[in-house]
C-alpha positions in Angstrom: 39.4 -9.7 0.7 41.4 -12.8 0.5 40.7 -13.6 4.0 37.0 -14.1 2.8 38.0 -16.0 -0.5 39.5 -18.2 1.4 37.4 -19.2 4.1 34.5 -18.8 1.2 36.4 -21.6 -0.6 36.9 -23.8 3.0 33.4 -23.7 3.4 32.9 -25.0 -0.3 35.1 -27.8 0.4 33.7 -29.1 3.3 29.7 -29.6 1.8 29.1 -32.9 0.6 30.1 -33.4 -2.8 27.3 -33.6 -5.0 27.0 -36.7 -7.6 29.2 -36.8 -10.9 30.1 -33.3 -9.8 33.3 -34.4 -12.1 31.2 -33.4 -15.3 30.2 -30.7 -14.7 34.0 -29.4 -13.6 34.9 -30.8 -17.2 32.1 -29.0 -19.2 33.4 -25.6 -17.4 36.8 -26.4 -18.3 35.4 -26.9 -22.1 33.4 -23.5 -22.3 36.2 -21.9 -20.8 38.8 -23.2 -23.4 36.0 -22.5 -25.9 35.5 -18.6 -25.3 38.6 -17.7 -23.6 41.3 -19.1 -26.7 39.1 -21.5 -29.6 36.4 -19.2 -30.6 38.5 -15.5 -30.4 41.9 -17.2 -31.5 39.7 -18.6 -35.4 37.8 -15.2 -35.3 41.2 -13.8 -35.8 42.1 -16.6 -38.8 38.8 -15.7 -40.9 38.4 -11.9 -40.4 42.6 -11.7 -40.9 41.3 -9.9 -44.3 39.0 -7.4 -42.7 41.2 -6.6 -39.8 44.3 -6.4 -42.7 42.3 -3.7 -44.5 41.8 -1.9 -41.6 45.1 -1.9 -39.9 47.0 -1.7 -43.6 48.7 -5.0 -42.7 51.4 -6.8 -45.1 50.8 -11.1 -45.5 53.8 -11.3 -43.3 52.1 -9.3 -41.0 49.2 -11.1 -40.5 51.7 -14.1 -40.2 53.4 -12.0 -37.1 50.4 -11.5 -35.3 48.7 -14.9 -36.1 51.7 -16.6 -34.7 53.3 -14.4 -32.7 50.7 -15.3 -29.6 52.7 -18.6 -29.3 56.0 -16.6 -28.1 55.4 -15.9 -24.5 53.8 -19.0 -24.4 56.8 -21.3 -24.3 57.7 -19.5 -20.8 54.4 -18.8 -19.7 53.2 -22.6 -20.4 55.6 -24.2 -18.2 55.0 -21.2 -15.4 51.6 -21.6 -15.4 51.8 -25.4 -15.2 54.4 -25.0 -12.2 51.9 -22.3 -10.5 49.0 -24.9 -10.9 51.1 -27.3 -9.2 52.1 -24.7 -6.6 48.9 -22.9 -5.3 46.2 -25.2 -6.9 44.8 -24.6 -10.5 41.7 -23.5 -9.8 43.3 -20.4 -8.3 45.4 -19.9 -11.6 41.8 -20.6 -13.8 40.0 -17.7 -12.0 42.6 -15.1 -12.5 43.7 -15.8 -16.3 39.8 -16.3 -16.8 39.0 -12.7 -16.0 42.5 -11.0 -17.1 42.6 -12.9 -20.5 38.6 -12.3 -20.9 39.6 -7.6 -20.6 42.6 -8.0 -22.6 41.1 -10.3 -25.4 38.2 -7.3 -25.3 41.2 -4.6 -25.9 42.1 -5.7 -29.0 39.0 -4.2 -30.8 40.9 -1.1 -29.2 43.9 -1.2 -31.4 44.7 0.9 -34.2 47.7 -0.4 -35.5 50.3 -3.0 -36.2 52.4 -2.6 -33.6 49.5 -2.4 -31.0 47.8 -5.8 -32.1 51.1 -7.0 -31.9 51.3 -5.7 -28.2 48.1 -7.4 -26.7 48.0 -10.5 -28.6 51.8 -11.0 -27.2 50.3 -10.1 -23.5 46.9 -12.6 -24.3 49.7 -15.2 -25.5 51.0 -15.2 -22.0 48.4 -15.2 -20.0 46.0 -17.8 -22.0 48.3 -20.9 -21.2 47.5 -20.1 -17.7 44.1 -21.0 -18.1 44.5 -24.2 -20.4 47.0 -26.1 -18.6 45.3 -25.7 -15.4 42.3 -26.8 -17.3 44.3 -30.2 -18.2 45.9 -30.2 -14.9 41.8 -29.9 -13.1 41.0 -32.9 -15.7 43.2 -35.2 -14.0 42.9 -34.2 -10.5 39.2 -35.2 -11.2 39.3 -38.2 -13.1 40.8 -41.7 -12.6 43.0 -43.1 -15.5 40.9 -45.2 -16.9 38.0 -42.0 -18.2 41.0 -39.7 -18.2 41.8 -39.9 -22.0 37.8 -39.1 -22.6 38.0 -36.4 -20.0 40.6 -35.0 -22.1 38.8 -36.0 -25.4 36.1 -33.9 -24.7 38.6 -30.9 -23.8 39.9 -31.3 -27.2 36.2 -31.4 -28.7 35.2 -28.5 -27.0 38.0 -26.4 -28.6 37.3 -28.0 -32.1 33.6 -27.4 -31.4 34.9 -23.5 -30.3 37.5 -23.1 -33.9 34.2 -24.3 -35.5 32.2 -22.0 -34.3 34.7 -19.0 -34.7 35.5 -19.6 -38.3 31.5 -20.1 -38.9 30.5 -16.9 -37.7 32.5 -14.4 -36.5 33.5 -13.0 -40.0 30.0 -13.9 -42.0 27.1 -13.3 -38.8 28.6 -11.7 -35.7 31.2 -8.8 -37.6 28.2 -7.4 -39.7 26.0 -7.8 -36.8 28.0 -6.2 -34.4 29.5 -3.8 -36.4 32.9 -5.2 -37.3 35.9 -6.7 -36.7 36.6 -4.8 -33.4 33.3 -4.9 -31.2 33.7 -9.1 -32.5 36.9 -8.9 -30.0 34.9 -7.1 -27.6 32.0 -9.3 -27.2 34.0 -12.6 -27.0 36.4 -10.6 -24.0 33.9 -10.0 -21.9 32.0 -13.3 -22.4 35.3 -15.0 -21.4 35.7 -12.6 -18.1 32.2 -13.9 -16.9 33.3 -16.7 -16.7 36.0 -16.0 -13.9 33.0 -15.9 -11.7 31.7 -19.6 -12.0 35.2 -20.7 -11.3 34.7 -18.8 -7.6 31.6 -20.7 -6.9 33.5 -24.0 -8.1 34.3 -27.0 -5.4 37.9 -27.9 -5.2 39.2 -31.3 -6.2 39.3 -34.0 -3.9 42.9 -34.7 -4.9 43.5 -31.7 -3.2 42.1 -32.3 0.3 43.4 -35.7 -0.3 47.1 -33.8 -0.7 46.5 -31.5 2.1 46.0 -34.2 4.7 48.4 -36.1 4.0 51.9 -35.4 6.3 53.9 -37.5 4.1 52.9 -36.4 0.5 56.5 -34.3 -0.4 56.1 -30.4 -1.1 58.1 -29.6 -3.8 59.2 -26.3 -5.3 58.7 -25.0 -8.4 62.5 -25.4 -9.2 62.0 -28.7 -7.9 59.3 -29.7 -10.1 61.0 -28.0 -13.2 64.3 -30.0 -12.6 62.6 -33.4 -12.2 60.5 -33.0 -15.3 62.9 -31.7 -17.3 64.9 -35.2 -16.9 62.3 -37.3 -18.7 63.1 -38.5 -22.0 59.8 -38.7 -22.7 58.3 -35.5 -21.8 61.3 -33.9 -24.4 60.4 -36.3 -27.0 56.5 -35.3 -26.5 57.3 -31.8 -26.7 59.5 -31.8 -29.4 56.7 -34.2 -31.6 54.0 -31.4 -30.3 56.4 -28.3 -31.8 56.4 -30.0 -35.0 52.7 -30.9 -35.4 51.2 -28.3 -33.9 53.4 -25.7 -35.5 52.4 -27.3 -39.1 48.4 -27.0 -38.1 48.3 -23.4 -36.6 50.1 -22.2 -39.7 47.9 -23.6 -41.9 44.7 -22.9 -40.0 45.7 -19.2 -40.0 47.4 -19.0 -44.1 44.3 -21.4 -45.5 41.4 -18.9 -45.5 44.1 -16.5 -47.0 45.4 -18.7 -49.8 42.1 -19.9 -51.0 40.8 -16.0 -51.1 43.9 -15.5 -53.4 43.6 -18.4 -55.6 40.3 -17.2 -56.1 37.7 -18.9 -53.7 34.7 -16.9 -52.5 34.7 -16.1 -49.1 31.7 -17.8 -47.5 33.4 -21.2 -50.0 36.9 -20.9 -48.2 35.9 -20.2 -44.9 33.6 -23.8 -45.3 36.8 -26.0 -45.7 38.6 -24.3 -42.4 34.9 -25.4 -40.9 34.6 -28.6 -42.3 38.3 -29.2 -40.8 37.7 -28.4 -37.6 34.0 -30.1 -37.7 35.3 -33.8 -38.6 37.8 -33.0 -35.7 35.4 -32.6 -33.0 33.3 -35.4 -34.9 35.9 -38.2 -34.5 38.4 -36.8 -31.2 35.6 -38.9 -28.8 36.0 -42.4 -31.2 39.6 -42.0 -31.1 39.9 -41.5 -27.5 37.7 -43.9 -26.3 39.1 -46.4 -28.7 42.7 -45.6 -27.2 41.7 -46.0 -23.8 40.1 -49.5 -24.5 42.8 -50.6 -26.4 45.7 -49.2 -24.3 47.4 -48.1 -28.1 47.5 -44.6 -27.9 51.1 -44.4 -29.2 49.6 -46.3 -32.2 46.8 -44.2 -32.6 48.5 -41.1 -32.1 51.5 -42.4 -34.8 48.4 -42.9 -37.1 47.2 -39.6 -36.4 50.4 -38.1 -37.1 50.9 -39.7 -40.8 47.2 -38.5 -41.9 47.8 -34.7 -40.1 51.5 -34.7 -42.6 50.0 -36.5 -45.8 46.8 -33.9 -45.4 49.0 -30.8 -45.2 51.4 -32.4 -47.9 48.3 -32.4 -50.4 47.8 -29.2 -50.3 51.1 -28.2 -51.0 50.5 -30.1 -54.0 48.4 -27.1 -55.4 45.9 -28.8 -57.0 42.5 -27.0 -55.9 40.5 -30.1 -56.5 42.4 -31.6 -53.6 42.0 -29.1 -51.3 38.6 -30.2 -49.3 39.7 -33.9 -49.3 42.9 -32.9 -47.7 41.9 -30.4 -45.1 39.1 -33.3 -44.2 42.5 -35.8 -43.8 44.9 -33.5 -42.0 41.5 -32.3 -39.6 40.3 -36.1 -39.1 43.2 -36.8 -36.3 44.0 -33.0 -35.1 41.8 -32.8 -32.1 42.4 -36.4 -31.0 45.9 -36.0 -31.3 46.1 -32.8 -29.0 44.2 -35.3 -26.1 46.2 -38.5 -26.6 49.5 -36.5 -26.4 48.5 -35.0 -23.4 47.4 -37.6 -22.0 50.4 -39.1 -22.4 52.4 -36.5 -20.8 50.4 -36.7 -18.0 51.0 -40.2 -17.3 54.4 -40.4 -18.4 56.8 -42.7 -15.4 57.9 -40.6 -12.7 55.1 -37.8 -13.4 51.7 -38.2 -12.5 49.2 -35.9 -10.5 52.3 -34.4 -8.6 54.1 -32.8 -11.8 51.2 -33.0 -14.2 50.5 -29.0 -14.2 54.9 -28.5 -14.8 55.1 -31.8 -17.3 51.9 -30.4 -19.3 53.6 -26.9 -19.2 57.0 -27.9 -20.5 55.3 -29.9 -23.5 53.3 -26.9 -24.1 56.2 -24.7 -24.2 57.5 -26.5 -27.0 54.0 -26.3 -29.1 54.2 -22.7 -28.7 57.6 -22.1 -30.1 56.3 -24.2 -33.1 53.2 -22.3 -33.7 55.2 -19.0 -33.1 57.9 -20.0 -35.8 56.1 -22.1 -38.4 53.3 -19.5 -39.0 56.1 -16.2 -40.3 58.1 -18.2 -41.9 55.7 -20.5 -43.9 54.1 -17.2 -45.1 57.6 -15.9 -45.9 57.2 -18.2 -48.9 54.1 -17.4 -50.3 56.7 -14.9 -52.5 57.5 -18.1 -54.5 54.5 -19.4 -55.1 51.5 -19.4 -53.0 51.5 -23.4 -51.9 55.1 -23.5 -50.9 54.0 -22.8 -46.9 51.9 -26.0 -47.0 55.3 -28.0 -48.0 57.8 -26.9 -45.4 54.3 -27.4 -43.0 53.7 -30.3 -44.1 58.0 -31.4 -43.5 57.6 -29.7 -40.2 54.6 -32.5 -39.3 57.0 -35.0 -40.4 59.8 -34.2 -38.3 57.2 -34.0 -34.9 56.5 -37.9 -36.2 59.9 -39.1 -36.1 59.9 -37.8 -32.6 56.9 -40.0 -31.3 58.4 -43.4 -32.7 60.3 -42.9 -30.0 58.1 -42.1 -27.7 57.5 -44.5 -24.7 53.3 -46.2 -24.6 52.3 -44.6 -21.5 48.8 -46.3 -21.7 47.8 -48.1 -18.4 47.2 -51.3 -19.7 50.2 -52.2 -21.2 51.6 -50.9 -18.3 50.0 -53.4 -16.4 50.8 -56.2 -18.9 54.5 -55.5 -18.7 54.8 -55.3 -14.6 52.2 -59.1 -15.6 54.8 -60.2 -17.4 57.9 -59.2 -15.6 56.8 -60.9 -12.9 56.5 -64.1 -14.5 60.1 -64.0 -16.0 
């Protein structure tokens, strides 16, 4: 069988290469981030209440298992970077595709807390898999110059996917489907289909680019671990990611909650978790393309940063009249922050297309341990008083911001001016 898969995937390399063949690689690698992790990982957020009846499940329970996906993540982010780098990441794509797509399915199997806890761990693991290898395809495809777009439109596609989650998976698919668990179901098998557009997908020209090359250095993955891990910059990123992405992910998954408990109707508090992740997908292109012409994305991504920690900080505040303008002010920035910091990894000194998959990875692995912590303990709080989460959030943002002031532009251009004006001194 692999014999065949092989020479299958020879033969598809050597056709001619059909015209902006490049978007349509990107526009599988959004619908697979979309059904594989957006759209499942919000269906959990808005039908936590359902699946909490069911199951009998504490509000530091739902914590657990909201955040508790993130835990094998920070290992299996930076191995599935490292594998992507290793055997090509279209190979890694194809197999977390269709493995992540059955066991997202299982979890309309569970009957328990300890068993939802069991497969969302296992899907934790193998979903990074999938979406570094996504980001890793993205810029094997695409020069610098469209590559913050490229991954602009990654980053829409999974507000666009959140959106449609938290729109209907709790208020038109479980009543149509017949619940929480058949919801899991269809959205598993959806994502396992698409394992088999992936086969029928033409390689990167990086890669035969690579491949004939004598000279380009083949490097282990203990190789490429120990060379990333000496960048300042890619600890810095990582570090800034933890901090920010923790914040969000807790709050996405405690905010439908809270405003239930505070008294909002259902359809009403499920609307401002949509209206946060629409304005997200709304402005990630402007931001992006506006970074990539200006060569400012550590400006843009600071910016980003400071509304994401005031927005969170707001609702802390408890004041319900500021709840909508404050989701809309912490959601404006999310998406576009996600592509500018990877984007920055990716081009970080010293790492480029040949570490990409391990540098994306490590970040990664840092963003996981924030959304595995932040989301437990945040809800932890709620005991005091039902806003305290969004505070220590909000301080958790803060601290991810420091990080990036000291983060070094990566942006092309300025790169350029500073080699323009070295050379002149």
């Amino acid at each position: 069988m692999r014999r065949y898969y092989l020479e299958f995937q020879k033969d598809l390399a050597e056709r001619p290469l059909p015209r902006n063949y490049r978007w349509y690689v990107l526009g599988l690698i959004v619908l697979t981030n979309m059904v594989v992790a957006a759209i499942p990982s919000m269906s959990m957020s808005v039908m936590s209440q359902e699946i909490s009846l069911d199951l009998n499940l504490t509000v530091v329970q739902i914590g657990i298992v909201w955040g508790v996906a993130s835990l094998p993540g920070i290992i299996t982010s930076l191995l599935g970077g490292a594998l992507g780098d290793q055997i090509g990441p279209k190979n890694v794509i194809i197999m977390g595709t269709f493995l992540s797509g059955l066991l997202g399915a299982s979890r309309g199997l569970v009957g328990s807390f300890t068993s939802m806890t069991a497969v969302v761990v296992l899907l934790g693991a193998l979903i990074p898999f999938v979406s570094m290898n996504g980001f890793k395809t993205s810029g094997m495809w695409f020069p610098s110059k469209e590559l913050g777009l490229a991954n602009g439109l990654i980053s829409m596609g999974m507000a666009l996917g959140f959106l449609i989650g938290s729109l209907t998976s709790a208020t038109f698919l479980s009543p149509l489907l017949g619940g929480w668990r058949n919801v899991f179901i269809f959205y598993g098998l959806f994502g396992a289909v698409l394992s088999v557009l992936w086969v029928f997908t033409r390689p990167a020209p990086v890669e035969k680019v690579e491949e004939n090359q004598e000279d380009m250095p083949k490097i282990s993955m203990r190789q490429a671990i120990g060379h990333v891990i000496r960048s300042k910059n890619i600890w810095l990123l990582g570090l800034a990611l933890l901090g920010v992405s923790g914040c969000i992910q807790a709050m996405l998954g405690y905010l439908p909650l809270y405003l239930r408990t505070i008294g909002w109707a259902p359809l009403q508090a499920d609307g401002v978790l949509s209206s946060f992740h629409m304005i997200s997908m709304i402005m990630v292109l402007p931001i992006t393309f506006l970074a990539d012409r200006t060569g400012a994305r550590k400006l843009m991504i600071l910016a980003s940063s400071v509304l994401i920690t005031g927005g969170i900080f707001l609702l802390g505040t408890g004041n319900a009249a500021l709840v909508w303008p404050a989701a809309l002010m912490a959601g404006v920035t999310r998406d576009g922050f996600m592509a500018l910091l990877l984007t920055m990894t990716v081009e970080t000194e010293n790492i480029g297309p040949l570490y990409a998959g391990t540098a994306t990875g490590l970040v990664m692995s840092f963003g996981g341990l924030g959304t595995f912590l932040a989301p437990p303990i945040g809800n932890s709080l709620a005991e005091m008083t039902p806003n305290a989460p969004f505070l220590l959030w909000a301080a958790l943002a803060g601290f991810g911001l420091v990080c990036l002031l000291f983060v070094k532009n990566t942006a092309p251009e300025l790169k350029a001016n500073a080699v323009e004006l070295a050379v002149a001194d």
